[in-house]
C-alpha positions as CSV (number, residue, x, y, z in Angstrom):
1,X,88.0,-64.5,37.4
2,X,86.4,-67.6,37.9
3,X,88.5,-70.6,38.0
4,X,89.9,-72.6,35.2
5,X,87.9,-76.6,35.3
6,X,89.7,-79.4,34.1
7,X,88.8,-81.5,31.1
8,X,87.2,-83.8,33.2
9,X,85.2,-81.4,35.1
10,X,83.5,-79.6,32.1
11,X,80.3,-80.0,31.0
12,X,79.1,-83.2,28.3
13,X,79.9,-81.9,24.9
14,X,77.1,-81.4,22.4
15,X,77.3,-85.2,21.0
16,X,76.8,-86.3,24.3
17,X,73.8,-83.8,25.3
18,X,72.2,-85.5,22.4
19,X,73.1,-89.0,23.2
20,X,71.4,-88.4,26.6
21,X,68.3,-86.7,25.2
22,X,67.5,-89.6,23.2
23,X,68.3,-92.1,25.7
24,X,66.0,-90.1,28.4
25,X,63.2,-89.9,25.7
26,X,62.8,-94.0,25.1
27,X,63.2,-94.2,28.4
28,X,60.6,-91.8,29.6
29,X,58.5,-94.3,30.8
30,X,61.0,-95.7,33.3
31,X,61.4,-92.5,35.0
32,X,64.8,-90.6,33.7
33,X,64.2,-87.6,35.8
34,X,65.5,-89.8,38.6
35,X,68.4,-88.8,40.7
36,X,71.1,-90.6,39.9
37,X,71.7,-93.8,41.6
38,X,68.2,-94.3,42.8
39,X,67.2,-96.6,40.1
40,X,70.0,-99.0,41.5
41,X,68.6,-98.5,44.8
42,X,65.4,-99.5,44.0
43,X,66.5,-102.4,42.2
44,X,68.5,-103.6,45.6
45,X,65.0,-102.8,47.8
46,X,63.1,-104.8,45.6
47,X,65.2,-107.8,45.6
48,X,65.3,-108.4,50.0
49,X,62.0,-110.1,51.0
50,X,59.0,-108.4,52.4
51,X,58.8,-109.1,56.0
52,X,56.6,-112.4,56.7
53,X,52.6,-111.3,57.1
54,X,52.4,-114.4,60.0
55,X,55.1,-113.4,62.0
56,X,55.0,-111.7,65.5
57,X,57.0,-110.8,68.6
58,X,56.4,-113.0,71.9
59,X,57.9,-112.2,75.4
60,X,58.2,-114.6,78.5
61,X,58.8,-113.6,81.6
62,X,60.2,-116.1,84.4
63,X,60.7,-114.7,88.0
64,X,60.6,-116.6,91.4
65,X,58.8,-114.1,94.1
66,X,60.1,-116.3,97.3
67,X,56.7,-115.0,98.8
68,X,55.6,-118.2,101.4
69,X,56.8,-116.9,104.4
70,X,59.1,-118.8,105.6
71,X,62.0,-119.6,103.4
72,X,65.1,-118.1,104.3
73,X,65.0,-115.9,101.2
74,X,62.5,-113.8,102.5
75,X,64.4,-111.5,104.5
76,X,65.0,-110.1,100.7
77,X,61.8,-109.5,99.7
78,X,60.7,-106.8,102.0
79,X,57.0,-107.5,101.4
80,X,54.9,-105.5,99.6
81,X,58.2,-104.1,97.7
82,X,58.3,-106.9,96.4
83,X,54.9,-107.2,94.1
84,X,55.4,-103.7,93.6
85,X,58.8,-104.5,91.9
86,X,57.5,-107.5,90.0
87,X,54.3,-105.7,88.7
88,X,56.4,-102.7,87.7
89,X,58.5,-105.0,85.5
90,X,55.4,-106.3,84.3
91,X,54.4,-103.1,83.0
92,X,57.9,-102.1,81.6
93,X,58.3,-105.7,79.4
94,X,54.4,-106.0,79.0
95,X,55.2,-109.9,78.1
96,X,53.1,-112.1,76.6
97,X,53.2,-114.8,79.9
98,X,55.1,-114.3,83.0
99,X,55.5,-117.5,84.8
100,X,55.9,-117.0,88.6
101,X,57.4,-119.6,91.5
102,X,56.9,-119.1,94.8
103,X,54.1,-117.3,95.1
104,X,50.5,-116.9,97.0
105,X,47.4,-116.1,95.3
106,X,46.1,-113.4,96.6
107,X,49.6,-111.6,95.6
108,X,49.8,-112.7,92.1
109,X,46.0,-111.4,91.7
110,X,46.9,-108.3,93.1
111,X,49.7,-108.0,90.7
112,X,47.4,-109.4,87.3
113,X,44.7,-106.9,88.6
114,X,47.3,-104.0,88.6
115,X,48.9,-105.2,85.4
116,X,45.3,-106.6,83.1
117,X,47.0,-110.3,82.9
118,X,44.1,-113.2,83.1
119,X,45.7,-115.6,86.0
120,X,46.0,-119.3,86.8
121,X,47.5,-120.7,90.0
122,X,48.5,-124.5,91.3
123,X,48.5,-124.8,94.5
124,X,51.1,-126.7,96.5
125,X,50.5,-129.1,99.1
126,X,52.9,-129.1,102.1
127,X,52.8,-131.0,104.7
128,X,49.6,-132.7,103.9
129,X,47.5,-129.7,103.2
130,X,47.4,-126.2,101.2
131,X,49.7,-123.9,102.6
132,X,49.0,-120.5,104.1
133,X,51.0,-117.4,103.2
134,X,52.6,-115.8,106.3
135,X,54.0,-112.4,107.7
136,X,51.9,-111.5,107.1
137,X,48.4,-113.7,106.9
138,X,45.6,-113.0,104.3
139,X,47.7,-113.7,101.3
140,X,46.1,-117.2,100.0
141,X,47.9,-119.9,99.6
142,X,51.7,-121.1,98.7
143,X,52.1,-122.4,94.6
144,X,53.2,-121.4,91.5
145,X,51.5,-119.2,88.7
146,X,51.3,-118.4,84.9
147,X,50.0,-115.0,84.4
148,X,48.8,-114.1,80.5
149,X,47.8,-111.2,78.2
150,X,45.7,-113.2,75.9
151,X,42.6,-114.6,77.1
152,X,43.1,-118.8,78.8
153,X,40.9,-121.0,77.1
154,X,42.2,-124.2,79.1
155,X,44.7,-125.3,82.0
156,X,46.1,-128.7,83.1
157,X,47.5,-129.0,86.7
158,X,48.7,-131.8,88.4
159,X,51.8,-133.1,91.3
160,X,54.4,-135.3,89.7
161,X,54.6,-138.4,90.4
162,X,58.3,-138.6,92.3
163,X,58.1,-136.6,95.3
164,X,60.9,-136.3,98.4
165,X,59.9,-133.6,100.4
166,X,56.5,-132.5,102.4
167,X,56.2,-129.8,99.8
168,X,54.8,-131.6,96.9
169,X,55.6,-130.2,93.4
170,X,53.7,-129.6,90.4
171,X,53.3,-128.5,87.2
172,X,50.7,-125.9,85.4
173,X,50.4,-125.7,82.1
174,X,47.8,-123.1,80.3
175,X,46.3,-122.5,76.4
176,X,45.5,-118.8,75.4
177,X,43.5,-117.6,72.8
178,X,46.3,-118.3,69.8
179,X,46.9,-122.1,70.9
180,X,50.1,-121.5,72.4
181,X,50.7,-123.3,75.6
182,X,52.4,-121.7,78.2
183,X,53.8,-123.9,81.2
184,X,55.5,-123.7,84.6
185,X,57.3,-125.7,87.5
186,X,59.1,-125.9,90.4
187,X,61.4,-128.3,91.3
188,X,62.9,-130.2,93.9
189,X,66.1,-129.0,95.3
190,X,69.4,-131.1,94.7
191,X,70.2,-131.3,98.4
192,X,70.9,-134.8,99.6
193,X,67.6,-135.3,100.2
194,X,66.2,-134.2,97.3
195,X,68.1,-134.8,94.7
196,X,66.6,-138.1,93.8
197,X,63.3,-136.2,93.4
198,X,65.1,-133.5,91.5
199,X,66.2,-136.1,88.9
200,X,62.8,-137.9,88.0
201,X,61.0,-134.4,88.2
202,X,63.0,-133.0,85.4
203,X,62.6,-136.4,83.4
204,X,59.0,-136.4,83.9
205,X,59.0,-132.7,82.9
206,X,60.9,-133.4,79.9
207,X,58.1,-136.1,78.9
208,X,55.5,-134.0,79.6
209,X,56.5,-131.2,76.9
210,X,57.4,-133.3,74.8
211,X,53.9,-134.7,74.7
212,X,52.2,-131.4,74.9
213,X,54.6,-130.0,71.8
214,X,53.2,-132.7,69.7
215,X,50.0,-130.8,69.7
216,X,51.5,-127.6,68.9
217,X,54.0,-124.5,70.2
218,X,54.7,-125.0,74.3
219,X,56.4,-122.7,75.8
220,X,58.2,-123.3,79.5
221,X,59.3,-120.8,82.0
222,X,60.1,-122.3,85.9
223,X,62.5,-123.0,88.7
224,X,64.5,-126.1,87.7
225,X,66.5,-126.0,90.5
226,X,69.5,-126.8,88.6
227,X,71.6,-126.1,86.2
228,X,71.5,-129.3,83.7
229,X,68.1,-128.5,81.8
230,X,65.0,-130.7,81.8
231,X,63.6,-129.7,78.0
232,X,63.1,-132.8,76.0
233,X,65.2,-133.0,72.3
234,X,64.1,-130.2,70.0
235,X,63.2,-127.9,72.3
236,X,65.5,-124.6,72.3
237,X,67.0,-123.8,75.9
238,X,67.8,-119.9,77.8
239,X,68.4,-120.0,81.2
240,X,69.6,-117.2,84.1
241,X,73.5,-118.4,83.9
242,X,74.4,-114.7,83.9
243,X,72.4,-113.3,86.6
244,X,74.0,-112.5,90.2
245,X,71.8,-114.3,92.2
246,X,71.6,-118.6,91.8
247,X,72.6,-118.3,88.3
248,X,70.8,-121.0,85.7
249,X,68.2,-122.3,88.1
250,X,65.4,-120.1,86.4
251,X,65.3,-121.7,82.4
252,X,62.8,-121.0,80.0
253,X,62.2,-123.9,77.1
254,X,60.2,-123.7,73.2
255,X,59.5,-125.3,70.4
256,X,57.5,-125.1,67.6
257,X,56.5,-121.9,65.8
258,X,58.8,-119.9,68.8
259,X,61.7,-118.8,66.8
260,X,65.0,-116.8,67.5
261,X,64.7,-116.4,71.5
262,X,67.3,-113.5,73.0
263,X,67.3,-114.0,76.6
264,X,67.8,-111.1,79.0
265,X,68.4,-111.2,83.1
266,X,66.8,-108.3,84.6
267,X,68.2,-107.7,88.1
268,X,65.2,-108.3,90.7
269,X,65.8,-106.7,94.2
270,X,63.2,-108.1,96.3
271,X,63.7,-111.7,95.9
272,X,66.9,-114.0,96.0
273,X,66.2,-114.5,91.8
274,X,66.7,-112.1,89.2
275,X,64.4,-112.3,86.6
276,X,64.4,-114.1,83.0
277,X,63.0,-112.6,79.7
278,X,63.1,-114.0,76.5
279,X,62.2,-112.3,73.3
280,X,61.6,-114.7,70.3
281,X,59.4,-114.5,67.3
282,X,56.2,-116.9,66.4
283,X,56.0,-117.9,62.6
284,X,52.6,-118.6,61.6
């Protein structure tokens, strides 16, 4: 015997059958056959705003490859492990720019060859003249480096003007295909001796993106060499403060159409950084 329903479980009674037929004929048109609750749905889809047709992802990458030679962090980098670590995270990420410190030119061709990056490099001067990559030889020589997946249309390079030390520091700054400007640096250290150096480096990098960001979206990735930051006013700041190795030297700056920036340290076994990646979005 099949089981007594409720009053509220039976079906519509016949007034109500017909209420509904009429309804659901004058409202043919707007669909009655729907399933319950999907008109409501609908209604709620309709009402949150179609994602932005000008806006798109952008990665940086910041990672200092200690690959001269002779620093003291070399003992970590166990050369080549370490460009076969870097390009591997290369591939993994696939950022849009990687910015690179400490590094020799022949290695961070090898590693835009192996990854399909276009390259730029600034050479440092030390000690009066270009240095040589060591242990071993054949490597180039010693600077910094902005690697890219768009195409470079044009790159500034020049030494700041306070320098302390016989390695003389510069900055690079490069503009791919898309007018965004990606740039780089490596500072002074803020031992006694360089500290001073330190100081008017980071001003004179502050001044220098400022200027550039007047022009349009600048992007900076480098090794400060401290933790107090060096972007000028309006420029959002991530740095490497969570990373196990000299945490918040490595800091990554924007402004402009580079939007909402997540930062991520990526541990980095070959080199006495770990490395920094920040995920933002460009609006157009």
């Amino acid at each position: 015997m099949p089981p007594v329903r409720s009053r509220s479980e039976r079906s519509p009674s016949t007034p109500a059958l017909l209420l509904a037929a009429i309804a659901c004929a004058l409202l043919v048109l707007t669909g009655c056959s729907r399933s319950p609750g999907t008109g409501a749905a609908l209604a709620r889809d309709s009402s949150r705003p179609a994602p932005s047709p000008g806006r798109s992802s952008y990665t940086i990458m910041q990672m200092n490859l200690c690959l001269s030679g002779i620093a003291d962090c070399y003992v970590k980098v166990a050369y080549p492990a370490a460009l076969q670590e870097a390009a591997a995270l290369i591939r993994e990420a696939r950022p849009d720019a990687v910015t690179i410190s400490e590094a020799c030119r022949g290695d961070v061709a090898q590693i835009a060859r192996q990854t399909g990056y276009h390259l730029r490099f600034s050479t440092v001067i030390y000690g009066g003249r270009p240095f040589r990559c060591v242990q071993p030889g054949g490597r180039g020589v010693f600077g910094d480096s902005v690697l890219t997946k768009a195409a470079i249309v044009s790159s500034h390079n020049h030494a700041f003007a306070a320098q302390t030390d016989k390695e003389r520091r510069r900055w690079l700054c490069v503009t791919t295909v898309g007018q965004i400007e990606v740039c780089t640096a490596h500072l002074d250290t803020r031992s006694a001796v360089e500290a001073p150096g330190n100081d008017a480096q980071c001003a004179e990098l502050a001044a220098i993106l400022a200027g550039r960001a007047a022009a349009g979206t600048v992007i900076f990735g480098g090794d400060v060499n401290r933790t107090a930051p060096c972007a000028p006013a309006g420029f959002w700041i991530r740095t490497d403060a969570s990373g196990r190795h000299e945490p918040g030297l490595q800091q990554v700056y924007g402004s402009g159409a580079l939007q909402s920036p997540t930062a991520e340290v990526v541990p980095f076994t070959h080199s006495d950084h770990d490395v920094l990646v920040l995920r933002g979005h460009l609006e157009r």
